[in-house]
C-alpha positions as CSV (number, residue, x, y, z in Angstrom):
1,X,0.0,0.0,0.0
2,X,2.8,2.5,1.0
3,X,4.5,1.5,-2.6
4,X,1.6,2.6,-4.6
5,X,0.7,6.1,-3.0
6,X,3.5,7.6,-5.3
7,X,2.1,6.3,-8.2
8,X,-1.8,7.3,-6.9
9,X,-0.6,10.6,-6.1
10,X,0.7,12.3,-9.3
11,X,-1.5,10.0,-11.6
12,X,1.1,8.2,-13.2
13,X,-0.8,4.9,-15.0
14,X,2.4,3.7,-16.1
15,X,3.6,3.7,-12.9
16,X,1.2,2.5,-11.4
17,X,1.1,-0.8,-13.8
18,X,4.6,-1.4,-13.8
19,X,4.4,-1.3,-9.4
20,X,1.6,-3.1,-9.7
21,X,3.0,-5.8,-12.5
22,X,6.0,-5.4,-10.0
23,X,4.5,-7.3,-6.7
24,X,2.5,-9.9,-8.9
25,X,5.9,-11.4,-9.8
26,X,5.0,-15.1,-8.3
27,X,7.9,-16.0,-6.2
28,X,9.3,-12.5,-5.9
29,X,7.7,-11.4,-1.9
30,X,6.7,-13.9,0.7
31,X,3.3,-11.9,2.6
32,X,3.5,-12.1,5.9
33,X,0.5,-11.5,8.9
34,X,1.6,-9.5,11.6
35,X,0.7,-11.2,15.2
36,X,0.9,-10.0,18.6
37,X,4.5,-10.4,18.8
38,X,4.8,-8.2,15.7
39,X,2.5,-6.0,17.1
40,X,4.5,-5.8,20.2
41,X,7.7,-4.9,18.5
42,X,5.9,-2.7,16.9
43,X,5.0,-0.4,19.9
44,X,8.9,-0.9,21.8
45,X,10.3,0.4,18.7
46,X,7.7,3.4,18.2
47,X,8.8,4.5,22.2
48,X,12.2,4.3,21.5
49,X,12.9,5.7,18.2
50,X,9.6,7.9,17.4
51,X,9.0,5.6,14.1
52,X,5.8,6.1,12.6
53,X,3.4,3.1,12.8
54,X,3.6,1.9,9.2
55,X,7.3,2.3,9.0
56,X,7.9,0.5,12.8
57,X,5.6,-2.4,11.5
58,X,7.9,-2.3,8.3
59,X,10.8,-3.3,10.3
60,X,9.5,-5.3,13.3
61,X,7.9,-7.6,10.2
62,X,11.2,-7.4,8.6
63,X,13.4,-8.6,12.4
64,X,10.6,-11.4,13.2
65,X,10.7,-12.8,9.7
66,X,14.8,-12.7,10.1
67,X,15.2,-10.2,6.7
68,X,18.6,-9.4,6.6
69,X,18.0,-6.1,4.8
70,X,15.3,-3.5,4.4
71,X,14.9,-1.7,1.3
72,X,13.5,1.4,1.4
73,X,13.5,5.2,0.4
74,X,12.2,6.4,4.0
75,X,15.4,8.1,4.9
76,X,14.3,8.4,8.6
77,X,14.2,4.4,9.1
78,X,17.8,4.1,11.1
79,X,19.6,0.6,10.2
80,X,19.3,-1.7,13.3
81,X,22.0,-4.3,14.8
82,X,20.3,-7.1,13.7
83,X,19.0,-5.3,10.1
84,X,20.7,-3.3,7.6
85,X,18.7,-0.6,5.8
86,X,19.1,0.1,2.3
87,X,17.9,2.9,0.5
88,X,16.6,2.4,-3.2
89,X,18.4,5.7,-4.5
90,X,21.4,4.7,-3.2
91,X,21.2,1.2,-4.8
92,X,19.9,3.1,-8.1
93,X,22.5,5.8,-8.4
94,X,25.3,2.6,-7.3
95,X,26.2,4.4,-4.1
96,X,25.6,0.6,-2.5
């Protein structure tokens, strides 16, 4: 849902097929539910590093499912001990 905002938002239909054509690539992403324990992790990391709820669930989904990386473009989601964050620009532009 967070993906396809960009695409809603300046009415790009190209973009929005191409994210959409994206995350129907069988095999590509594994969806995961989010339980109590998620939900859990969740709220510690919202106290201690003011996260926003979506982007806290982003990475307490990401540490319970054991991601090793997170790839994002949310420049305020700080890399963890246990999870490296990558940004997509940076991946994009070959800084990574």
């Amino acid at each position: 849902a967070e993906v396809m905002v960009g695409p809603y938002r300046v009415g790009d239909p190209v973009a929005l097929a191409r994210t959409q054509e994206f995350f129907a690539t069988r095999n590509l992403l594994e969806i995961r539910q989010h339980g109590s324990a998620e939900f859990d992790d969740t709220a510690r990391l919202r106290a201690v590093t003011g996260l926003s709820l979506a982007d806290a669930l982003h990475v307490a989904t990401a540490r319970r499912a054991r991601c090793d990386v997170l790839l994002t473009n949310d420049a305020r989601i700080p890399a963890f001990e246990d999870l490296a964050v990558v940004r997509l620009d940076d991946v994009q532009s070959g800084q990574q």
